[in-house]
C-alpha positions as CSV (number, residue, x, y, z in Angstrom):
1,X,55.9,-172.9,-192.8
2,X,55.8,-170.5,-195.7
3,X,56.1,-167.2,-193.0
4,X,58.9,-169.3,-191.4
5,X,60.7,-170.0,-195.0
6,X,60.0,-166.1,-195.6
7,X,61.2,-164.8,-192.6
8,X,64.3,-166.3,-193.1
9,X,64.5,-165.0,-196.9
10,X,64.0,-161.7,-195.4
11,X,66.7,-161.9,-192.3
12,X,69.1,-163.3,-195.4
13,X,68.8,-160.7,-197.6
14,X,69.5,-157.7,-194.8
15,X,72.7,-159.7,-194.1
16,X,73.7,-159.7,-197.7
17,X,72.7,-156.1,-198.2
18,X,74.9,-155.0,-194.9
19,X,77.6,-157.0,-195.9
20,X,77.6,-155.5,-199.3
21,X,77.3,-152.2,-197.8
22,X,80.2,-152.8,-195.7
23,X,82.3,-153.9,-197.9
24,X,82.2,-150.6,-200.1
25,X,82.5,-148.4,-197.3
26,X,86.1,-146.8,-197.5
27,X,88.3,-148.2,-194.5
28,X,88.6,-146.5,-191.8
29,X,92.2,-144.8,-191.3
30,X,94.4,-146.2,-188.5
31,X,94.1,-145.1,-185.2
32,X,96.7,-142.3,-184.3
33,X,98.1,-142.2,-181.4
34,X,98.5,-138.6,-179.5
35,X,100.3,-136.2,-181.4
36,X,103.9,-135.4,-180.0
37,X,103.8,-131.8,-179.1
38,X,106.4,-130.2,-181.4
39,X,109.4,-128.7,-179.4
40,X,109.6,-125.2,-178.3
41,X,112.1,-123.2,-181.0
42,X,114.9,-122.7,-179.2
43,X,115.1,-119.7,-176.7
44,X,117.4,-116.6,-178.2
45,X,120.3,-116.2,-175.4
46,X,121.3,-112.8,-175.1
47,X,125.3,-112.3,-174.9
48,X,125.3,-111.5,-170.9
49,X,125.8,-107.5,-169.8
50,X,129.3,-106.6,-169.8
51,X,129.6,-106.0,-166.2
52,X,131.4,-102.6,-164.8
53,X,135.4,-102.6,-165.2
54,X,136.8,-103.0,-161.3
55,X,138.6,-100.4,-160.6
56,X,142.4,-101.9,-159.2
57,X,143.1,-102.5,-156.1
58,X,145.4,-99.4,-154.6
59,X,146.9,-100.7,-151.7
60,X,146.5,-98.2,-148.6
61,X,149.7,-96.3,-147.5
62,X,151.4,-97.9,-144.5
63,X,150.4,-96.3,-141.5
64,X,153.8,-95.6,-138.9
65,X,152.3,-95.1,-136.1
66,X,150.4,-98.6,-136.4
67,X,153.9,-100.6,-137.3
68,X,155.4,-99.0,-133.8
69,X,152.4,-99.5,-131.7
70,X,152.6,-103.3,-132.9
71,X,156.2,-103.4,-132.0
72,X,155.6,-102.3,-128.6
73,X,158.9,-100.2,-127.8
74,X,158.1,-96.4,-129.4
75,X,155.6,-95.4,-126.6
76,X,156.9,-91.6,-126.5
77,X,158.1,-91.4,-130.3
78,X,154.8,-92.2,-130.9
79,X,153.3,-89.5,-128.7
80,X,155.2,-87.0,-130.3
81,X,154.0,-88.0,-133.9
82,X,150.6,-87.4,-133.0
83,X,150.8,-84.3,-130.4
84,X,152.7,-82.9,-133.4
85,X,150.7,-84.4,-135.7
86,X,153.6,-85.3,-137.9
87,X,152.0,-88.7,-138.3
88,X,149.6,-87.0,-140.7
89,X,151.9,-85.2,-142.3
90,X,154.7,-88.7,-142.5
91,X,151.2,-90.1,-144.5
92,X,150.5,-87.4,-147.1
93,X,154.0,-87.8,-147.7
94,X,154.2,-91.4,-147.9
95,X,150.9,-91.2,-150.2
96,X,152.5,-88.7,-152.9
97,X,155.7,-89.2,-153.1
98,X,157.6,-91.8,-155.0
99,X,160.8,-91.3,-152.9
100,X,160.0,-93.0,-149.5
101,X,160.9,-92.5,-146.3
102,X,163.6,-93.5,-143.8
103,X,162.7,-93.2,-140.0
104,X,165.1,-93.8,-137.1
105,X,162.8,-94.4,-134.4
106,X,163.8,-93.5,-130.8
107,X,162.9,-96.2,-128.3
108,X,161.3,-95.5,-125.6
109,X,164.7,-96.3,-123.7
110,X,166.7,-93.7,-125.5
111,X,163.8,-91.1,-124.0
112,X,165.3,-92.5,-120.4
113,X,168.5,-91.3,-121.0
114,X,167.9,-87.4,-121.8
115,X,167.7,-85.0,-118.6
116,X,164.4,-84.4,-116.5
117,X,162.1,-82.4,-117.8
118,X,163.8,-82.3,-121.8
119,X,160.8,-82.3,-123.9
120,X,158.8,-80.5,-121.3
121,X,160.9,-77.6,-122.2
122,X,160.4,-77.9,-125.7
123,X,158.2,-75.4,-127.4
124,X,155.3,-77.4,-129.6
125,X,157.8,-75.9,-132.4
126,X,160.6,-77.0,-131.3
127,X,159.3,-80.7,-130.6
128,X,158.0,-80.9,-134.4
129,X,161.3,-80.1,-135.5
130,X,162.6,-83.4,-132.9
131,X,160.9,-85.8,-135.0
132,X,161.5,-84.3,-138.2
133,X,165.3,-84.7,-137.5
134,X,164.4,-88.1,-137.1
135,X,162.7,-88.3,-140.4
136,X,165.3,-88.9,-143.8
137,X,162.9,-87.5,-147.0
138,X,163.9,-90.8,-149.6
139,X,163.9,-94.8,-148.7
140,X,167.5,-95.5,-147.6
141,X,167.9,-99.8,-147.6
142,X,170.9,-100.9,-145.5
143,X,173.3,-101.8,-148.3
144,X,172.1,-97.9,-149.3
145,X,173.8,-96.1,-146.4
146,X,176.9,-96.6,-148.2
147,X,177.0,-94.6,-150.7
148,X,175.1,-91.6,-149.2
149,X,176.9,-88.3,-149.3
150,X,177.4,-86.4,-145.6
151,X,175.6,-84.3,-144.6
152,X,172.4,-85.7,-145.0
153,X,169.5,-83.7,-145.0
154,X,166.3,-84.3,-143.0
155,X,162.8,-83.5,-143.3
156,X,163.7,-80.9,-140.0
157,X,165.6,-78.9,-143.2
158,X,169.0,-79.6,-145.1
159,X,171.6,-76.7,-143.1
160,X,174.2,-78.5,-140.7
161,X,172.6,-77.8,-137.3
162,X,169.7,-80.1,-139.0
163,X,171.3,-82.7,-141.0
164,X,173.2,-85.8,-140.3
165,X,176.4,-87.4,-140.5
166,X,176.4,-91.4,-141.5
167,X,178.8,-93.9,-141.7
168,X,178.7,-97.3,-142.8
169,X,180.6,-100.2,-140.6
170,X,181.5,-103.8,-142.1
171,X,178.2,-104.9,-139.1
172,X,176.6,-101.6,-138.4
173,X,175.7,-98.0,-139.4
174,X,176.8,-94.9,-137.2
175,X,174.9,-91.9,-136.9
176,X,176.1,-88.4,-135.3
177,X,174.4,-85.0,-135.3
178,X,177.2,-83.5,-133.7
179,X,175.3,-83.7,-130.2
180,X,174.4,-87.5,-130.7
181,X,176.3,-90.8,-131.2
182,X,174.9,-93.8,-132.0
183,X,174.2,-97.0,-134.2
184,X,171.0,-98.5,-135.8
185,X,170.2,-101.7,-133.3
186,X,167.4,-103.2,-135.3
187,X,164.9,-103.0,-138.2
188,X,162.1,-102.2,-137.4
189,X,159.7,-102.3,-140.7
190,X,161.3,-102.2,-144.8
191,X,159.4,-102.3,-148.3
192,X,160.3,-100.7,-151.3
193,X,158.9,-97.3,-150.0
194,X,159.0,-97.4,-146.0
195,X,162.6,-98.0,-143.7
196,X,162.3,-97.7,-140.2
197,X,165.4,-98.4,-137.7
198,X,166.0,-99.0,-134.4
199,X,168.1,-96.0,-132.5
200,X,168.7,-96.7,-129.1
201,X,169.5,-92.6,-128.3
202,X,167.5,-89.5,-128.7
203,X,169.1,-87.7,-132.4
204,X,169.7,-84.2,-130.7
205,X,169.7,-81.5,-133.8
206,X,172.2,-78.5,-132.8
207,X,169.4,-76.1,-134.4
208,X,167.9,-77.1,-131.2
209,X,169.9,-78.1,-127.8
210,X,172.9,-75.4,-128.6
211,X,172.6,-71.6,-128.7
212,X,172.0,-70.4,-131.9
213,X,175.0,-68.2,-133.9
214,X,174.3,-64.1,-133.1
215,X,172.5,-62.3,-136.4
216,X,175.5,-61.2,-138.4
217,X,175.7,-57.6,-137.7
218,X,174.6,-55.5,-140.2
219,X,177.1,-53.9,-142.8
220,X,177.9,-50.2,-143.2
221,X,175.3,-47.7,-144.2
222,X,176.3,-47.2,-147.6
223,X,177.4,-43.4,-148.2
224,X,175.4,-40.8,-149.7
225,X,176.8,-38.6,-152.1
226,X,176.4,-34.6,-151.2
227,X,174.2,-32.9,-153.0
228,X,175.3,-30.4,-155.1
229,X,174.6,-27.0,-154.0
230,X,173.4,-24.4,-156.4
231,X,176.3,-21.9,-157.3
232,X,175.1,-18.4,-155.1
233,X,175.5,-15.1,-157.5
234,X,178.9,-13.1,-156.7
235,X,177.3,-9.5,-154.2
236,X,179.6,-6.4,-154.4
237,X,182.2,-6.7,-151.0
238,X,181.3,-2.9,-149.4
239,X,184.3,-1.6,-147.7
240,X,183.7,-0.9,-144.0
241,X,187.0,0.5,-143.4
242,X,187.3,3.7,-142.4
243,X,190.2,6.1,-142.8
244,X,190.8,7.6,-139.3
245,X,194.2,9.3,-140.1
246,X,193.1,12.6,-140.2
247,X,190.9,12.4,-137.2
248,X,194.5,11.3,-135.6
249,X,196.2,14.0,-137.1
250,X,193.8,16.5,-135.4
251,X,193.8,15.5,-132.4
252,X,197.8,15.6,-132.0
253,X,197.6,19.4,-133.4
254,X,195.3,20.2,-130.5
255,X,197.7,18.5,-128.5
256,X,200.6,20.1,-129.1
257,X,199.1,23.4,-128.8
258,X,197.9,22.9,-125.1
259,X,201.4,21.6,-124.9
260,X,202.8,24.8,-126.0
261,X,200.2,27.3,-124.4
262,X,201.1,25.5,-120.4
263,X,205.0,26.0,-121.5
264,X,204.0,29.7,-122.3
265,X,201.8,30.2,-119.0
266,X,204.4,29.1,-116.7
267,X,207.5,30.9,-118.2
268,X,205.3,34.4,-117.6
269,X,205.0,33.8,-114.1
C-alpha cells in the first residue's frame, strides 16, 4: 500500500515538473508557410537595331519592244529594232534622259504596202536610220502636236531630208516626210515619259529613197601672188655691128676698073 501511495507521489511529481517545464519554454514561432520566391528584376530591353535604310524603289525603264510584242501588230518594226539594235539604244535613252520619247510605230500592214524586196535593199546603215526617222527625241502628248514647230527633227538627225512635217486636225494628226502621207490611227502606249502611235504607212526619209544632192563643186583655187623676182645687175650692150662701107667701097673701085680695062682692050683691036 505504501509502494502503491509512493508510486503515485512519484508519477505526480514528474507531471508537475514537465508541466512546469513546459510552461517556461518560449513558444514556438508559427508555422511559415513556403516562402514566395521574390520576382525576377525586370529584364533591361535593349532599343531594337535600327535596321538598314531601303534604298527606293526605281521603277525599271519601259521596255518598247515588250509594249509592241504585247500589242501584236509591229512584227517587222520590231525586227528592225533589234537587227539594228536600236531597241538598246531607244533604252539608254529612255533611262537618261528626262525628255522622253515619241515613237510612230509602223504596223506590220504599212510594211505590205512598200515594193518587193525594200528593206532587202537597205544597207544595215541605212535601215538604222528607217527607224530612227521613226523615232521623235522628247515626249510629244496629243494635245502637244499642236504647238510643235515644222520641221521636226528626229533621232535619224534634224536637216530636212530627215525631219518631219506635222499638222494638227480638229480629230487627227497628219504626218508627211515629203515621200510619206499619213495620219496617227491609234495609241499605242503614253506615260509622262513614253508616246507610241499607230502609223498605218512606212515614214520614208528623203535622205534615204531619193538621190542625194551632187557635192557642191569646189570654188576657185584662190590666186597666188608672183613672186617677186630679184632685180638682175644692168651688163654693158657690146655692139656687134659692123661697118662694112668701106669693104663696099672697094669692091666697086675694083669694079669699075675691070670696067674700064675691057672698054680699053676692045677699042685696040
Amino acid at each position: 500500500m505504501k509502494q502503491q501511495s509512493f508510486f503515485s507521489f512519484s508519477l505526480l511529481v514528474i507531471f508537475l515538473h514537465c508541466t512546469i517545464t513546459l510552461a517556461q519554454s518560449p513558444a514556438a514561432s508559427p508555422a511559415q508557410g513556403p516562402v514566395a520566391a521574390s520576382p525576377p528584376p525586370p529584364a533591361i530591353t535593349q532599343p531594337p537595331a535600327a535596321s538598314p535604310a531601303q534604298p527606293a524603289s526605281v521603277t525599271a525603264p519601259t521596255n518598247v519592244t515588250k509594249i509592241l510584242e504585247k500589242d501584236g501588230h509591229f512584227t517587222v518594226f520590231i525586227r528592225l529594232l533589234k537587227s539594228t539594235q536600236e531597241e538598246n539604244h531607244l533604252l539608254t535613252v529612255l533611262n537618261n534622259s528626262n525628255n522622253g520619247l515619241t515613237i510612230f510605230a509602223p504596223s506590220d500592214g504599212s510594211f505590205s504596202g512598200l515594193k518587193s524586196g525594200t528593206l532587202n535593199s537597205l544597207t544595215d546603215e541605212e535601215k538604222s536610220e528607217l527607224v530612227k526617222f521613226h523615232v521623235i527625241p522628247t515626249f510629244l502628248s496629243t494635245s502637244q502636236f499642236q504647238t510643235v514647230s515644222n520641221p521636226v527633227g528626229t533621232e535619224a538627225g534634224s536637216g530636212g531630208r530627215v525631219a518631219l512635217n506635222i499638222t494638227t486636225y480638229p480629230n487627227s494628226v497628219n504626218i508627211t516626210t515629203g515621200l510619206t502621207n499619213t495620219s496617227i490611227s491609234g495609241t499605242v502606249y503614253t506615260d509622262n515619259q513614253l508616246a507610241i502611235y499607230r502609223v498605218d504607212k512606212v515614214l520614208l526619209p528623203m535622205d534615204i529613197f531619193t538621190p542625194k544632192p551632187p557635192a557642191p563643186a569646189p570654188g576657185p583655187a584662190p590666186e597666188k601672188k608672183p613672186k617677186k623676182e630679184a632685180p638682175v645687175a644692168d651688163t654693158p650692150v657690146v655692139s656687134t655691128t659692123v661697118n662694112t662701107s668701106g669693104a663696099v667701097s672697094c669692091a666697086h673701085y675694083h669694079v669699075v676698073l675691070l670696067a674700064v680695062g675691057i672698054f680699053a682692050a676692045i677699042f685696040s683691036l
